[in-house]
VEXDREN-2710 file (C-alpha; in Angstrom, 1 decimal):
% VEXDREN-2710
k/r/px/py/pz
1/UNK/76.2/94.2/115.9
2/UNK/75.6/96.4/119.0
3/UNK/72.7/99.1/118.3
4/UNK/71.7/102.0/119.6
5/UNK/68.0/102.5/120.6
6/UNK/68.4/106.7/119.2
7/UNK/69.3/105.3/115.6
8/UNK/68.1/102.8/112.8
9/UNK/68.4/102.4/109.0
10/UNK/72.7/102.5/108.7
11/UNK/73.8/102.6/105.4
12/UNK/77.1/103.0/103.2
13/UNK/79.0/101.7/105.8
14/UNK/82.1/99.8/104.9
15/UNK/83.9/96.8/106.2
16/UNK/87.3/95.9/106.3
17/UNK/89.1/92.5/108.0
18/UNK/92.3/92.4/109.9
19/UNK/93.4/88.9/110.7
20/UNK/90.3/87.0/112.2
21/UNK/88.8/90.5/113.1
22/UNK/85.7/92.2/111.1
23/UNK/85.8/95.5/111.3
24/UNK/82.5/97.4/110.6
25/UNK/83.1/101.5/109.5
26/UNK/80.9/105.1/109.8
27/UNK/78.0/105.0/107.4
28/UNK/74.7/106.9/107.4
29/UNK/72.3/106.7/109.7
30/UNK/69.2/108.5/111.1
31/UNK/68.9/109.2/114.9
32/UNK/65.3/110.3/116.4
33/UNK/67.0/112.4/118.8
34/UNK/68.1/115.2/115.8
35/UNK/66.7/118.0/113.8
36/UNK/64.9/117.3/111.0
37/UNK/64.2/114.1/111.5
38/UNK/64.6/113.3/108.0
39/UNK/68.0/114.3/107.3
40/UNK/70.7/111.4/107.3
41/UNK/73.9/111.9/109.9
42/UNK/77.4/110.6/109.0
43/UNK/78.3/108.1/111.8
44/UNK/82.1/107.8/113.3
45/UNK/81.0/104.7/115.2
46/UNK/83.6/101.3/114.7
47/UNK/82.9/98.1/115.6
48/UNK/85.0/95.1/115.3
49/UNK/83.7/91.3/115.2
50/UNK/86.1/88.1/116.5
51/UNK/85.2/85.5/114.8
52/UNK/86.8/83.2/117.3
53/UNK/84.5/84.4/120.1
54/UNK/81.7/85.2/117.8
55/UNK/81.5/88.6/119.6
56/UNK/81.2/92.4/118.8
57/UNK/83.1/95.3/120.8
58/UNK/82.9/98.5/120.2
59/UNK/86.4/100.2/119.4
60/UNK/87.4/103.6/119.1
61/UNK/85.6/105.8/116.7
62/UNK/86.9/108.1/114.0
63/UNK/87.8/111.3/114.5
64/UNK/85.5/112.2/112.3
65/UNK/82.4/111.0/110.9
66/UNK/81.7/109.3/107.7
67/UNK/80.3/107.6/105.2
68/UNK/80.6/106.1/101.2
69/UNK/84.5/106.5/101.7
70/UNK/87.5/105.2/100.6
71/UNK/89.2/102.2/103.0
72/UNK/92.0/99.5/102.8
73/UNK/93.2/97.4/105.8
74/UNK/97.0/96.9/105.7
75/UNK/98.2/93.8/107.6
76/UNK/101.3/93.4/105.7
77/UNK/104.2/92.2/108.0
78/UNK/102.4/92.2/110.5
79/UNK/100.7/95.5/110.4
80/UNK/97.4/96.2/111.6
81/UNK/95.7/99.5/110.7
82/UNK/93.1/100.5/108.7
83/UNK/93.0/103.7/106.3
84/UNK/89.7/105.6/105.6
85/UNK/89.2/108.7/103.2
86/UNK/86.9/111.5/102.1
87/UNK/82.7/110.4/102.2
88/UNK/80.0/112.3/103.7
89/UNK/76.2/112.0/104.6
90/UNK/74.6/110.3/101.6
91/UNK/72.5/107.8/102.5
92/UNK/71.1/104.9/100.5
93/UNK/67.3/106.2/100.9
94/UNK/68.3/109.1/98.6
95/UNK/69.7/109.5/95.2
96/UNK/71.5/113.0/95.8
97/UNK/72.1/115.6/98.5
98/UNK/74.4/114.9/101.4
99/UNK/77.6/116.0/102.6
100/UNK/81.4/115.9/101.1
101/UNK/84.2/115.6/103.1
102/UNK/88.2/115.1/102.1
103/UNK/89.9/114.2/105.6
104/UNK/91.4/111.1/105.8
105/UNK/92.8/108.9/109.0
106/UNK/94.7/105.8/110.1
107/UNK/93.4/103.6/112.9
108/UNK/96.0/101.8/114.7
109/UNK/94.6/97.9/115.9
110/UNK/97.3/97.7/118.3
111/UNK/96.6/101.2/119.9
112/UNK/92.9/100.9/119.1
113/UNK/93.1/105.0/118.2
114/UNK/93.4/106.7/115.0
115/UNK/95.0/109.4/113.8
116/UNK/94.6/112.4/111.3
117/UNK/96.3/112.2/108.0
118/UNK/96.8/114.9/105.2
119/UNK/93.4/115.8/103.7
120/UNK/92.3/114.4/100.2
121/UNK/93.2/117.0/97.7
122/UNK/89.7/118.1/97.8
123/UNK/86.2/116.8/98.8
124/UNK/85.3/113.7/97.7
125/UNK/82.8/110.9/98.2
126/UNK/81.4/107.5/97.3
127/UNK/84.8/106.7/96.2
128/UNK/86.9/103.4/96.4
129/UNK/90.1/102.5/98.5
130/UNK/92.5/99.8/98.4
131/UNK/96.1/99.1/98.3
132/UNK/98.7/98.5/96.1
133/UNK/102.6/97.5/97.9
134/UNK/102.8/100.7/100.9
135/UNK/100.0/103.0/98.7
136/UNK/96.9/103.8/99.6
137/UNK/94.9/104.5/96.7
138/UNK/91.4/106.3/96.1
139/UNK/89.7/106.7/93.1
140/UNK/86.1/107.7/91.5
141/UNK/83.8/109.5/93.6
142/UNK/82.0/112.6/93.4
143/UNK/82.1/116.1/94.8
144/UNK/80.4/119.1/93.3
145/UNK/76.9/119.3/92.3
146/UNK/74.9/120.4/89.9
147/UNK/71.0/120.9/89.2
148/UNK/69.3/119.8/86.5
149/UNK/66.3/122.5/85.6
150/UNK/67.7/124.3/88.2
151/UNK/65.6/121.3/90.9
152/UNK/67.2/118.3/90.6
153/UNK/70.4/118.1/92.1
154/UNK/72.9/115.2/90.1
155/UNK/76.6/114.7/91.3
156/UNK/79.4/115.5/88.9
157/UNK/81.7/112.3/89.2
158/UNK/85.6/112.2/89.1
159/UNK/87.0/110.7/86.6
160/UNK/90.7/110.7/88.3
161/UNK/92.2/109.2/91.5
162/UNK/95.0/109.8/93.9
163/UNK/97.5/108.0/95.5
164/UNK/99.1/108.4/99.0
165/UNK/102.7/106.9/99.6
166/UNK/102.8/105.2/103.2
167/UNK/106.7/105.3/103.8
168/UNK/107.8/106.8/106.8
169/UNK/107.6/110.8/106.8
170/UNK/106.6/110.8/104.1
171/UNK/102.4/109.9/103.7
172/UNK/102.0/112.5/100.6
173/UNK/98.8/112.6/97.9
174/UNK/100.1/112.6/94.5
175/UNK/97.2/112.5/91.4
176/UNK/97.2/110.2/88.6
177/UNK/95.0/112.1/86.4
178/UNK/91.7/111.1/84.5
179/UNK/91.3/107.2/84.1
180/UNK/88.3/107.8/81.5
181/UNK/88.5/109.8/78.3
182/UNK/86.8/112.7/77.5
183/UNK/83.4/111.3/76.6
184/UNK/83.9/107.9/78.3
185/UNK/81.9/107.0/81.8
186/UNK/82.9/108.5/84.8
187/UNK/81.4/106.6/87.7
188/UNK/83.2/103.6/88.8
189/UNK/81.4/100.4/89.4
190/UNK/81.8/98.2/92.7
191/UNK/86.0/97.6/92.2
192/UNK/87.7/94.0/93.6
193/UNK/91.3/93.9/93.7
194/UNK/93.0/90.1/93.8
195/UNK/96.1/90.2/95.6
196/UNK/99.6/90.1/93.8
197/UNK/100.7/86.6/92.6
198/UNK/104.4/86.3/92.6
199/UNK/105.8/89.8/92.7
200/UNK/103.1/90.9/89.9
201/UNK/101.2/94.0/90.9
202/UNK/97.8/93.1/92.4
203/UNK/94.6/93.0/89.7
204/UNK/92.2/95.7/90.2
205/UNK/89.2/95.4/88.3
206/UNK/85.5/96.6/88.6
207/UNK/81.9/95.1/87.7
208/UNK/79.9/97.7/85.8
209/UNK/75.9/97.9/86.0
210/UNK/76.1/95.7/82.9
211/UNK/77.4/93.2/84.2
212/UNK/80.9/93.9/82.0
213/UNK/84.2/93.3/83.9
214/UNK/86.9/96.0/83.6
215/UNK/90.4/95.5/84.4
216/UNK/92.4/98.7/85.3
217/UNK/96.2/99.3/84.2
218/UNK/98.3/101.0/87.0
219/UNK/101.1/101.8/84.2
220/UNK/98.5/103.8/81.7
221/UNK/95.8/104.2/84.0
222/UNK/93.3/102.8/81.9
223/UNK/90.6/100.6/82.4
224/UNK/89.6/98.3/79.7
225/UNK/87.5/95.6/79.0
226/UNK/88.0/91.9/80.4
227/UNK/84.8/89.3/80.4
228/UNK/81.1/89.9/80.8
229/UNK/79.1/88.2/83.5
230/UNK/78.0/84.5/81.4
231/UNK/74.6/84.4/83.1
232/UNK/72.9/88.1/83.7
233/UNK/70.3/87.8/86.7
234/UNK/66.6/89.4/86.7
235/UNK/68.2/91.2/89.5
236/UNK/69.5/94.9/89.9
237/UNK/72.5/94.6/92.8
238/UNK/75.1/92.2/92.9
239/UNK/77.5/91.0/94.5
240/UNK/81.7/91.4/93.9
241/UNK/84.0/90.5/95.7
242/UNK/87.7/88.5/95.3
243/UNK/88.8/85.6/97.3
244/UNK/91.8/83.5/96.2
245/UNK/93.1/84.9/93.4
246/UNK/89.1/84.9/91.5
247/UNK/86.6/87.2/91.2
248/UNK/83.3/85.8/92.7
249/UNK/80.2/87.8/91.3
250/UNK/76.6/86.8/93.3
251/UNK/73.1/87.3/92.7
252/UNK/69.8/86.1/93.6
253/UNK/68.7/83.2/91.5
254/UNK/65.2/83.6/91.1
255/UNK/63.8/87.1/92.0
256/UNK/60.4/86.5/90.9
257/UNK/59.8/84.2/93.6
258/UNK/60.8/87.1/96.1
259/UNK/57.7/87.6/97.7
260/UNK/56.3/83.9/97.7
261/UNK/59.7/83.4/99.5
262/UNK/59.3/85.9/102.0
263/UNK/55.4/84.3/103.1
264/UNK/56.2/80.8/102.9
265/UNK/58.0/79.3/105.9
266/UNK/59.4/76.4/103.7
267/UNK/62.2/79.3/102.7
268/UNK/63.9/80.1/105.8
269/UNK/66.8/79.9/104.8
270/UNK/66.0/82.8/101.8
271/UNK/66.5/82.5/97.8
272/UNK/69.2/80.6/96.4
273/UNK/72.3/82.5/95.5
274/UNK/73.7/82.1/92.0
275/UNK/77.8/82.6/92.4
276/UNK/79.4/83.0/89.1
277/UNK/83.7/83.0/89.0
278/UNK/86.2/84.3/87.2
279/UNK/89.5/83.3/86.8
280/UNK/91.8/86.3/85.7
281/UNK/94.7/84.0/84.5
282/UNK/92.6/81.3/82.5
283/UNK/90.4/83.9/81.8
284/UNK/87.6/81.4/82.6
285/UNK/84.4/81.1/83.8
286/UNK/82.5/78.6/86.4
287/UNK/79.3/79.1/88.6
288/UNK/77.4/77.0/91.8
289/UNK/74.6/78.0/93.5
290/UNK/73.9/77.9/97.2
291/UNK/71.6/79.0/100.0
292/UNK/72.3/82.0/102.1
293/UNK/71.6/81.7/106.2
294/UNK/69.4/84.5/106.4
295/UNK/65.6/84.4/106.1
296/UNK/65.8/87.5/104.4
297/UNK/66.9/87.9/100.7
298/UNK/70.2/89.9/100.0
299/UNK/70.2/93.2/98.8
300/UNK/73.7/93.7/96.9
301/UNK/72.9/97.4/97.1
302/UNK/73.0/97.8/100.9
303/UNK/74.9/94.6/101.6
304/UNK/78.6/95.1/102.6
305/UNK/81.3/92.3/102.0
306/UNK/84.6/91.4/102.6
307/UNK/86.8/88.5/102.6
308/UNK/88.3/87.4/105.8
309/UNK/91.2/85.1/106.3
310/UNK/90.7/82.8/109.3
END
Protein backbone atom coordinates (compact mmCIF):
# COMPACT_ATOMS: atom_id res chain seq x y z
CA UNK A 1 0.00 0.00 0.00
CA UNK A 2 1.42 3.42 -0.96
CA UNK A 3 3.19 5.17 2.17
CA UNK A 4 3.99 8.24 3.10
CA UNK A 5 7.63 9.06 4.36
CA UNK A 6 5.78 11.91 7.18
CA UNK A 7 3.70 8.97 8.74
CA UNK A 8 4.00 5.34 10.19
CA UNK A 9 2.19 3.05 12.67
CA UNK A 10 -1.71 3.21 10.85
CA UNK A 11 -4.15 1.69 12.93
CA UNK A 12 -8.10 1.09 13.08
CA UNK A 13 -8.38 1.41 9.64
CA UNK A 14 -11.10 -0.44 7.92
CA UNK A 15 -11.47 -2.31 4.72
CA UNK A 16 -14.21 -2.80 2.57
CA UNK A 17 -14.38 -4.81 -1.13
CA UNK A 18 -16.37 -3.71 -4.08
CA UNK A 19 -16.29 -6.23 -6.94
CA UNK A 20 -12.52 -7.27 -7.41
CA UNK A 21 -11.51 -3.90 -5.73
CA UNK A 22 -9.95 -3.66 -1.96
CA UNK A 23 -10.69 -0.71 -0.54
CA UNK A 24 -8.46 0.35 2.42
CA UNK A 25 -10.29 3.38 4.89
CA UNK A 26 -9.01 6.43 7.39
CA UNK A 27 -7.49 4.98 10.49
CA UNK A 28 -4.91 6.49 13.02
CA UNK A 29 -1.81 7.34 12.38
CA UNK A 30 1.14 9.40 13.67
CA UNK A 31 2.91 11.94 11.31
CA UNK A 32 6.57 13.42 12.45
CA UNK A 33 5.68 16.58 10.83
CA UNK A 34 2.89 17.43 13.86
CA UNK A 35 2.70 18.77 17.29
CA UNK A 36 3.18 16.67 19.94
CA UNK A 37 4.63 14.09 18.40
CA UNK A 38 2.86 11.65 20.36
CA UNK A 39 -0.57 12.40 19.77
CA UNK A 40 -2.36 10.07 17.10
CA UNK A 41 -4.13 12.00 13.90
CA UNK A 42 -7.39 10.56 12.23
CA UNK A 43 -6.42 9.93 8.60
CA UNK A 44 -9.05 10.67 5.54
CA UNK A 45 -6.63 8.93 3.12
CA UNK A 46 -8.47 5.89 0.70
CA UNK A 47 -6.81 3.56 -1.10
CA UNK A 48 -8.12 0.98 -3.36
CA UNK A 49 -6.29 -2.44 -4.50
CA UNK A 50 -7.19 -4.40 -8.04
CA UNK A 51 -6.63 -7.56 -7.64
CA UNK A 52 -6.42 -8.20 -11.27
CA UNK A 53 -3.48 -5.86 -11.70
CA UNK A 54 -2.19 -6.51 -8.33
CA UNK A 55 -1.87 -2.63 -7.94
CA UNK A 56 -2.74 0.16 -5.41
CA UNK A 57 -4.11 3.77 -6.39
CA UNK A 58 -4.80 6.27 -4.38
CA UNK A 59 -8.56 7.44 -4.64
CA UNK A 60 -10.25 10.30 -3.29
CA UNK A 61 -10.14 10.90 0.37
CA UNK A 62 -13.01 11.50 2.86
CA UNK A 63 -14.25 14.60 3.54
CA UNK A 64 -13.28 14.16 6.72
CA UNK A 65 -11.01 12.22 8.61
CA UNK A 66 -11.44 9.10 10.52
CA UNK A 67 -10.91 6.22 12.31
CA UNK A 68 -12.66 2.91 14.43
CA UNK A 69 -15.92 3.79 12.34
CA UNK A 70 -18.75 2.29 11.09
CA UNK A 71 -18.64 1.01 7.15
CA UNK A 72 -20.67 -1.20 4.63
CA UNK A 73 -19.91 -1.45 0.81
CA UNK A 74 -23.19 -1.70 -1.08
CA UNK A 75 -22.80 -3.28 -4.57
CA UNK A 76 -26.28 -4.46 -4.87
CA UNK A 77 -27.55 -4.19 -8.50
CA UNK A 78 -24.93 -3.03 -9.51
CA UNK A 79 -24.11 -0.34 -7.01
CA UNK A 80 -20.87 0.77 -6.02
CA UNK A 81 -20.47 3.02 -2.97
CA UNK A 82 -19.17 2.64 0.20
CA UNK A 83 -20.80 4.15 3.55
CA UNK A 84 -18.58 5.28 6.50
CA UNK A 85 -19.85 6.73 10.04
CA UNK A 86 -18.85 8.38 13.31
CA UNK A 87 -14.92 7.25 14.67
CA UNK A 88 -12.32 9.46 15.75
CA UNK A 89 -8.53 9.51 16.71
CA UNK A 90 -8.04 6.41 18.98
CA UNK A 91 -5.30 4.62 18.08
CA UNK A 92 -4.38 0.97 18.91
CA UNK A 93 -1.16 2.14 21.03
CA UNK A 94 -3.61 3.50 23.63
CA UNK A 95 -6.40 2.15 25.66
CA UNK A 96 -8.37 5.61 25.98
CA UNK A 97 -8.35 9.22 24.92
CA UNK A 98 -8.93 10.27 21.35
CA UNK A 99 -11.44 12.00 19.46
CA UNK A 100 -15.38 11.35 18.66
CA UNK A 101 -16.91 12.25 15.68
CA UNK A 102 -20.73 11.55 14.31
CA UNK A 103 -20.47 12.66 10.52
CA UNK A 104 -21.07 10.21 8.17
CA UNK A 105 -20.51 10.03 4.16
CA UNK A 106 -21.06 8.06 0.87
CA UNK A 107 -18.30 7.48 -1.56
CA UNK A 108 -19.38 6.99 -4.99
CA UNK A 109 -16.83 4.24 -7.01
CA UNK A 110 -18.10 5.41 -10.20
CA UNK A 111 -17.58 9.20 -9.40
CA UNK A 112 -14.61 8.27 -7.20
CA UNK A 113 -15.97 11.38 -4.72
CA UNK A 114 -17.95 11.27 -1.66
CA UNK A 115 -20.46 13.04 -0.25
CA UNK A 116 -21.81 14.34 3.18
CA UNK A 117 -24.65 12.57 4.76
CA UNK A 118 -26.88 13.44 7.85
CA UNK A 119 -24.70 13.31 10.97
CA UNK A 120 -25.00 10.22 13.49
CA UNK A 121 -27.46 11.30 16.08
CA UNK A 122 -24.50 12.05 18.21
CA UNK A 123 -20.74 11.25 18.55
CA UNK A 124 -19.86 7.98 18.29
CA UNK A 125 -16.87 5.70 17.83
CA UNK A 126 -15.37 2.25 17.53
CA UNK A 127 -18.66 1.15 16.37
CA UNK A 128 -19.76 -1.45 13.65
CA UNK A 129 -21.48 -1.00 10.16
CA UNK A 130 -23.01 -3.23 7.80
CA UNK A 131 -26.09 -3.64 5.83
CA UNK A 132 -29.27 -5.09 5.91
CA UNK A 133 -31.66 -4.81 2.27
CA UNK A 134 -31.19 -0.53 1.48
CA UNK A 135 -30.18 0.14 5.54
CA UNK A 136 -27.13 1.10 6.68
CA UNK A 137 -26.82 0.06 10.12
CA UNK A 138 -24.43 1.17 13.11
CA UNK A 139 -24.30 -0.13 16.31
CA UNK A 140 -22.07 -0.30 19.71
CA UNK A 141 -19.47 2.16 20.09
CA UNK A 142 -18.59 4.63 22.53
CA UNK A 143 -18.77 8.38 23.11
CA UNK A 144 -18.56 10.11 26.44
CA UNK A 145 -15.95 9.55 28.97
CA UNK A 146 -15.48 9.15 32.28
CA UNK A 147 -12.44 9.00 34.86
CA UNK A 148 -11.92 6.55 37.17
CA UNK A 149 -10.31 8.22 40.52
CA UNK A 150 -10.70 11.20 38.83
CA UNK A 151 -7.07 9.90 36.42
CA UNK A 152 -8.05 7.23 34.44
CA UNK A 153 -10.15 7.98 31.64
CA UNK A 154 -12.60 4.69 30.57
CA UNK A 155 -15.25 5.02 27.69
CA UNK A 156 -18.90 4.68 28.46
CA UNK A 157 -20.12 2.20 25.73
CA UNK A 158 -23.54 2.30 23.87
CA UNK A 159 -25.62 -0.18 24.29
CA UNK A 160 -28.11 0.92 21.30
CA UNK A 161 -27.67 1.30 17.49
CA UNK A 162 -29.25 3.19 14.65
CA UNK A 163 -30.34 2.69 11.46
CA UNK A 164 -30.32 4.86 8.19
CA UNK A 165 -32.88 4.16 5.37
CA UNK A 166 -31.09 4.49 1.89
CA UNK A 167 -34.24 5.07 -0.39
CA UNK A 168 -34.18 7.99 -2.46
CA UNK A 169 -34.83 11.37 -0.49
CA UNK A 170 -35.18 9.96 2.03
CA UNK A 171 -31.42 8.73 3.95
CA UNK A 172 -32.93 9.36 7.62
CA UNK A 173 -31.36 7.95 11.20
CA UNK A 174 -33.94 6.24 13.08
CA UNK A 175 -32.76 4.42 16.73
CA UNK A 176 -33.54 1.04 17.69
CA UNK A 177 -32.94 1.34 21.29
CA UNK A 178 -30.74 -0.65 23.78
CA UNK A 179 -29.72 -4.17 22.45
CA UNK A 180 -28.36 -5.16 26.10
CA UNK A 181 -30.35 -5.07 29.31
CA UNK A 182 -29.82 -3.13 32.11
CA UNK A 183 -26.95 -4.95 33.77
CA UNK A 184 -25.96 -7.01 30.63
CA UNK A 185 -22.45 -6.12 28.52
CA UNK A 186 -22.38 -3.28 26.57
CA UNK A 187 -19.34 -3.52 24.26
CA UNK A 188 -19.85 -5.35 21.18
CA UNK A 189 -17.40 -7.91 20.08
CA UNK A 190 -15.86 -8.14 16.41
CA UNK A 191 -19.59 -8.59 14.46
CA UNK A 192 -19.80 -10.90 10.85
CA UNK A 193 -22.82 -10.73 9.05
CA UNK A 194 -23.57 -13.81 6.40
CA UNK A 195 -25.49 -12.64 3.62
CA UNK A 196 -29.30 -13.48 3.23
CA UNK A 197 -30.15 -17.05 1.93
CA UNK A 198 -33.32 -17.07 -0.03
CA UNK A 199 -35.18 -13.94 0.88
CA UNK A 200 -34.34 -14.55 4.85
CA UNK A 201 -32.82 -11.49 6.46
CA UNK A 202 -29.02 -11.67 6.53
CA UNK A 203 -27.33 -13.41 10.05
CA UNK A 204 -25.55 -10.87 12.09
CA UNK A 205 -23.70 -12.36 14.76
CA UNK A 206 -20.59 -11.39 16.89
CA UNK A 207 -17.46 -13.28 18.59
CA UNK A 208 -17.10 -12.16 22.16
CA UNK A 209 -13.58 -12.15 24.03
CA UNK A 210 -14.63 -15.58 25.25
CA UNK A 211 -14.72 -17.00 22.42
CA UNK A 212 -18.87 -17.30 22.70
CA UNK A 213 -20.83 -16.67 19.42
CA UNK A 214 -23.88 -14.36 19.59
CA UNK A 215 -26.48 -14.20 17.17
CA UNK A 216 -28.48 -10.82 17.03
CA UNK A 217 -32.36 -10.63 16.31
CA UNK A 218 -33.33 -7.68 14.05
CA UNK A 219 -37.17 -8.24 15.11
CA UNK A 220 -36.44 -7.96 19.16
CA UNK A 221 -33.15 -6.61 18.91
CA UNK A 222 -31.61 -8.93 21.02
CA UNK A 223 -28.51 -10.78 20.94
CA UNK A 224 -28.46 -14.21 22.33
CA UNK A 225 -26.34 -16.97 22.53
CA UNK A 226 -25.41 -19.37 19.51
CA UNK A 227 -22.11 -21.80 19.86
CA UNK A 228 -18.73 -21.33 21.63
CA UNK A 229 -15.51 -21.54 19.75
CA UNK A 230 -14.73 -25.77 20.08
CA UNK A 231 -10.98 -25.26 20.38
CA UNK A 232 -9.99 -21.89 22.53
CA UNK A 233 -6.29 -20.78 21.42
CA UNK A 234 -3.42 -19.58 23.90
CA UNK A 235 -3.94 -16.56 21.94
CA UNK A 236 -5.66 -13.08 22.75
CA UNK A 237 -6.88 -11.62 19.06
CA UNK A 238 -8.69 -13.55 16.62
CA UNK A 239 -9.88 -13.67 13.70
CA UNK A 240 -13.89 -13.33 12.33
CA UNK A 241 -14.91 -13.06 9.49
CA UNK A 242 -17.94 -14.74 7.13
CA UNK A 243 -17.48 -16.15 3.74
CA UNK A 244 -20.16 -18.33 2.08
CA UNK A 245 -22.79 -18.53 4.17
CA UNK A 246 -20.07 -19.70 7.56
CA UNK A 247 -18.48 -18.03 9.95
CA UNK A 248 -14.67 -18.67 9.87
CA UNK A 249 -12.95 -17.78 13.29
CA UNK A 250 -8.76 -17.87 13.02
CA UNK A 251 -6.07 -17.92 15.39
CA UNK A 252 -2.46 -18.70 15.72
CA UNK A 253 -1.88 -22.40 16.48
CA UNK A 254 0.92 -22.34 18.60
CA UNK A 255 1.84 -19.07 20.26
CA UNK A 256 4.44 -20.30 22.41
CA UNK A 257 6.68 -20.89 19.67
CA UNK A 258 6.26 -17.16 18.66
CA UNK A 259 9.61 -16.03 19.27
CA UNK A 260 11.55 -19.26 18.12
CA UNK A 261 9.48 -18.61 14.92
CA UNK A 262 10.46 -15.20 14.46
CA UNK A 263 14.63 -16.30 14.75
CA UNK A 264 14.54 -19.32 12.85
CA UNK A 265 14.62 -18.97 9.08
CA UNK A 266 13.02 -22.49 8.64
CA UNK A 267 9.53 -20.35 9.42
CA UNK A 268 9.25 -18.01 6.70
CA UNK A 269 6.20 -18.50 5.99
CA UNK A 270 5.07 -17.61 9.87
CA UNK A 271 2.92 -19.84 12.53
CA UNK A 272 0.36 -22.05 11.36
CA UNK A 273 -3.17 -20.72 11.46
CA UNK A 274 -5.85 -22.69 13.14
CA UNK A 275 -9.29 -21.88 11.12
CA UNK A 276 -12.29 -23.15 12.97
CA UNK A 277 -16.06 -22.92 11.01
CA UNK A 278 -19.38 -22.58 11.82
CA UNK A 279 -22.17 -23.43 10.07
CA UNK A 280 -25.28 -21.32 11.22
CA UNK A 281 -27.94 -23.71 9.61
CA UNK A 282 -26.41 -27.19 10.78
CA UNK A 283 -25.22 -25.46 13.58
CA UNK A 284 -22.02 -27.28 13.14
CA UNK A 285 -18.57 -27.10 13.65
CA UNK A 286 -15.26 -28.12 11.47
CA UNK A 287 -11.66 -26.68 11.60
CA UNK A 288 -8.12 -27.03 9.18
CA UNK A 289 -5.08 -25.47 9.66
CA UNK A 290 -2.87 -23.70 7.30
CA UNK A 291 0.20 -21.45 6.78
CA UNK A 292 -0.19 -17.76 6.36
CA UNK A 293 2.25 -16.00 3.48
CA UNK A 294 3.77 -13.58 5.71
CA UNK A 295 6.95 -14.09 7.67
CA UNK A 296 5.48 -12.27 10.35
CA UNK A 297 2.79 -13.73 12.67
CA UNK A 298 -0.78 -12.14 12.63
CA UNK A 299 -2.01 -9.94 15.05
CA UNK A 300 -5.99 -10.30 15.08
CA UNK A 301 -5.99 -7.03 16.97
CA UNK A 302 -4.42 -4.80 14.31
CA UNK A 303 -5.19 -7.08 11.36
CA UNK A 304 -8.09 -5.87 9.10
CA UNK A 305 -10.19 -8.45 6.96
CA UNK A 306 -12.55 -8.74 4.47
CA UNK A 307 -13.93 -11.12 2.14
CA UNK A 308 -13.66 -10.32 -1.52
CA UNK A 309 -15.53 -11.85 -4.38
CA UNK A 310 -13.28 -12.36 -7.47
Amino acid sequence: MPCSPHTYSLSNFLAAALGPHLYVLGGSLFDARSFPLDRPLPSSAAFRFDFASLSWTKVAPMISPRGSFACAADSHCGRGRILVAGGGSRHAMFGAAGTRMSSAELYDAGRDEWVALEGLPRFRAGCVGFLVGEEFWVMGGYGDARTVSGVFPVDEYYRDGVVMELRDGFWKWRDIGDMWGEGERRRLGTVAVVDAQRGDPPGIFMLDERCDIYRYNISSNLWSMESSVPRKSHSDSFGFVALNGELHVMSLLNTACMTDARKSRQHKRGLPLLIQIYDPIRRKWRSLTTRPPFSDPLDFKTAVMCTVRL
